[in-house]
C-alpha positions in Angstrom: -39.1 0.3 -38.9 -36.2 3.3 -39.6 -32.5 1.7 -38.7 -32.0 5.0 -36.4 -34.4 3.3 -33.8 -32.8 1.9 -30.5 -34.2 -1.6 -29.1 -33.7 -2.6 -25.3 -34.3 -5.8 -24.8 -34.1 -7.1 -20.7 -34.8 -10.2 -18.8 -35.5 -10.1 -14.9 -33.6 -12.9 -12.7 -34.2 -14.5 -9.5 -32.0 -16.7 -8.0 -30.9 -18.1 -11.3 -27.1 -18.7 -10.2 -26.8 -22.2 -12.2 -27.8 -20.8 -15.7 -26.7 -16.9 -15.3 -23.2 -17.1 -16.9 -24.2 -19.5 -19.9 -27.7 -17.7 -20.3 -25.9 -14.1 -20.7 -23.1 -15.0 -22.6 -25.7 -17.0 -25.6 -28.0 -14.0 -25.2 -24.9 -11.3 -26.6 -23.9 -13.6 -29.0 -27.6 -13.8 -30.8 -28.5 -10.2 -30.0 -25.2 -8.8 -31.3 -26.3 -10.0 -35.0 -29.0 -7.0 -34.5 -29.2 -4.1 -37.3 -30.3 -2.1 -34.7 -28.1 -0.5 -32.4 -29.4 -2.1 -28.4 -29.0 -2.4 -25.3 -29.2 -5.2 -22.6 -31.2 -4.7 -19.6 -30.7 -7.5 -16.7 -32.9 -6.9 -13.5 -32.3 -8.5 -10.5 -35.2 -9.2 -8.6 -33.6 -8.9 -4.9 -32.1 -12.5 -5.6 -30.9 -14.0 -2.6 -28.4 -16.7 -3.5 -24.6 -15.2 -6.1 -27.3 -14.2 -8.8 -26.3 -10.3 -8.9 -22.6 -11.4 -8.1 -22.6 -13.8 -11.6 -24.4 -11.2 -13.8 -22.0 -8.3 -12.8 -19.0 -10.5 -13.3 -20.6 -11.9 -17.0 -21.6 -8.7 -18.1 -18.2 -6.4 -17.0 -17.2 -7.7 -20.6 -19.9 -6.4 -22.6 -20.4 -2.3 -23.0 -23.8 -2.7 -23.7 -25.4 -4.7 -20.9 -26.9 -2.6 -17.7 -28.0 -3.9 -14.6 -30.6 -2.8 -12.1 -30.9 -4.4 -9.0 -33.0 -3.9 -5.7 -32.8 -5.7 -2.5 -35.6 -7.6 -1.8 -37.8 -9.4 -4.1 -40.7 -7.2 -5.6 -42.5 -10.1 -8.2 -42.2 -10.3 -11.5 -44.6 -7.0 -12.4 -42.3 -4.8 -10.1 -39.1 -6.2 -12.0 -40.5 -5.6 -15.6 -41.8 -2.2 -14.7 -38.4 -1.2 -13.3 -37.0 -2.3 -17.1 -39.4 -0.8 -19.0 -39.1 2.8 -16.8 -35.0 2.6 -17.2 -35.3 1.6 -20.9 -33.7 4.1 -23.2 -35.2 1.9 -26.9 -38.1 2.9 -28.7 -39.2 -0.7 -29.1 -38.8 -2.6 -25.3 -38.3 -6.4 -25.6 -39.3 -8.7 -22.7 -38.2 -12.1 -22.3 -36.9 -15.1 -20.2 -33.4 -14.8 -19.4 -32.5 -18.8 -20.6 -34.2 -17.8 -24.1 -36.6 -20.6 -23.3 -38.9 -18.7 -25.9 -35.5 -19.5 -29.0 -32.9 -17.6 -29.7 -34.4 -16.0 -32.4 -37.0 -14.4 -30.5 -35.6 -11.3 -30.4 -35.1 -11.1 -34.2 -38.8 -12.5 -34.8 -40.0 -9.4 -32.8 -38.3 -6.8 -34.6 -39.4 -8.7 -38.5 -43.2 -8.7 -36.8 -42.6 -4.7 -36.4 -41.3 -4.2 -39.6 -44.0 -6.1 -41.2 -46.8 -4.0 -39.0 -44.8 -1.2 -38.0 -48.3 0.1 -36.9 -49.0 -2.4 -34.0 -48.5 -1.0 -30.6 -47.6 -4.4 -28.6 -46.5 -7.9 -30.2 -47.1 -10.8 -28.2 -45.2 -14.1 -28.7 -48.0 -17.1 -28.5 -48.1 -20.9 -28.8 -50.8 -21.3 -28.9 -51.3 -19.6 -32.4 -50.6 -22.1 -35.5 -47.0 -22.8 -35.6 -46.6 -22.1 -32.2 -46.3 -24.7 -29.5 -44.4 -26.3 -26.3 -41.1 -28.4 -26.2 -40.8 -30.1 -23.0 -43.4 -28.2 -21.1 -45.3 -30.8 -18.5 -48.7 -31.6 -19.7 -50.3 -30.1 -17.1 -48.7 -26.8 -17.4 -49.8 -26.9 -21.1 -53.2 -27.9 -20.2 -53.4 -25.0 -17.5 -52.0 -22.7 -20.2 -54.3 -22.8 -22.7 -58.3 -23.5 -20.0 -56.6 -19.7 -18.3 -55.9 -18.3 -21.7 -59.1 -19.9 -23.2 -61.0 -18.2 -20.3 -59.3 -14.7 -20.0 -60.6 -14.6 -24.2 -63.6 -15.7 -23.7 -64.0 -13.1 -20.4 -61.7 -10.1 -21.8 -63.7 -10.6 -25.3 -60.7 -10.0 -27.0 -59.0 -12.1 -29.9 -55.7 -12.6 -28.0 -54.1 -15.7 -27.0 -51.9 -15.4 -24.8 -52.5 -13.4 -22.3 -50.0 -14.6 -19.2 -47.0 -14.7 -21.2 -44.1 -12.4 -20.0 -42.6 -12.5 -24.1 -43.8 -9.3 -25.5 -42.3 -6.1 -27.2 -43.3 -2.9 -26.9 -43.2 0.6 -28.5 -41.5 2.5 -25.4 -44.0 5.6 -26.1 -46.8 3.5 -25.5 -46.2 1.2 -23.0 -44.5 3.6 -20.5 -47.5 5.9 -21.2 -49.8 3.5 -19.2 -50.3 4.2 -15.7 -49.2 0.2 -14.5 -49.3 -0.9 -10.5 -49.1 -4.4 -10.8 -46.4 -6.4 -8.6 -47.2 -9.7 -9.8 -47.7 -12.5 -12.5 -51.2 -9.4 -13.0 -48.9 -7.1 -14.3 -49.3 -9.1 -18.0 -53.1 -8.7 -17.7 -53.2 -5.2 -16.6 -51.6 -4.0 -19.8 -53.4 -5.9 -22.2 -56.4 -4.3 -20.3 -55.1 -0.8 -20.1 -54.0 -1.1 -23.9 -57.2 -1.9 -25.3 -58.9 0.7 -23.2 -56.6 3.2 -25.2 -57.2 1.1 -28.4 -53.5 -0.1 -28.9 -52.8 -2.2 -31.9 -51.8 -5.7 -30.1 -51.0 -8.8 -32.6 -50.0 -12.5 -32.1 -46.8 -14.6 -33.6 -46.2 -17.9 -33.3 -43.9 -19.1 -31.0 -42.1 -22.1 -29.4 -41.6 -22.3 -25.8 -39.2 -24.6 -24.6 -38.7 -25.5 -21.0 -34.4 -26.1 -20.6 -33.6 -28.8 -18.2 -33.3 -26.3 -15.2 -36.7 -25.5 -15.6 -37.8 -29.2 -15.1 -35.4 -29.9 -12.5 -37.0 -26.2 -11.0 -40.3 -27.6 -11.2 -39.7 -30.7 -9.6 -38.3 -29.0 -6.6 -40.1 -26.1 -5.6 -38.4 -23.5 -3.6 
């Protein structure tokens, strides 16, 4: 991959005051050790509690972070869309805003597309080996892999993951794909759409670990 290329990397919010200030601060300080130059994309998903307020204040010290925001909440398709459309990279990196997937996810991304610079759309897995969950309920795990397992054996492609929001993209490709999707969908729509058009899609290894938020979150349902 040529140095010259730009990466935008964003992370849609909702109602994440608790974790906000921590979450964008860590994220700068791993994503600043990029070769590439990069921007941050933080998309507020009509959060209702001091969400936008937190991520404007965190961010009025860094040049390269931008925020979107819109008042009511659209689901998590609408949100990546709205990234992906105001994205000025040529490779678009997806991911949770508490780097639940490591901080080095980012950095894996970009050393998958300079190992196959030809692939269209990398998707982090762990469910591939060397992949797997830290701290993710059984249950959750169990549901994880029976959908995946299904979607496969359904979609009849060799993919893995399918539900996972941790992806890059090359720009040209994925903002080429006519996408409608408002919810959770949105990640099967384009793995649809793509292999319609024959897009190179590959697999790495990943851990995904759920922070103690997340538990306490998923304990306490809103």
């Amino acid at each position: 991959m040529k140095k010259n290329k730009k990466i935008s990397i964003f992370f849609p919010f909702y109602n994440e005051e608790k974790i906000l200030n921590k979450a964008i601060i860590n994220l700068v300080k791993n994503i600043r050790k990029l070769k590439y130059d990069h921007e941050i994309i933080l998309v507020n998903d009509g959060s209702t509690d001091k969400s936008l307020k937190i991520a404007k204040e965190t961010s009025s010290g860094f040049k390269n972070i931008k925020i979107f925001t819109y008042p009511e909440n659209q689901g998590r398709g609408f949100a990546l869309k709205h990234g992906i459309d105001n994205s000025a990279g040529d490779i678009i990196i997806t991911t949770e805003i508490d780097l639940s997937w490591g901080d080095d996810i980012v950095h894996n991304f970009i050393n998958a597309f300079e190992k196959e610079p030809t692939a269209d759309i990398i998707i982090a897995s762990p469910h591939l080996s060397g992949g797997k969950y830290i701290n993710v309920p059984f249950k959750r795990v169990f549901l994880s892999k029976v959908g995946n397992f299904l979607l496969r054996t359904g979609q009849g492609y060799d993919i893995t993951m399918y539900t996972g929001m941790t992806r890059a993209y090359k720009a040209q490709k994925i903002k080429s794909l006519f996408l409608d999707e408002k919810g959770k969908e949105f990640h099967l729509e384009v793995i649809s759409k793509a292999k319609f058009f024959n897009y190179k899609i590959i697999e790495i290894p990943s851990q995904l670990e759920w922070k103690d938020h997340k538990l306490i979150t998923n304990k306490n349902p809103s």
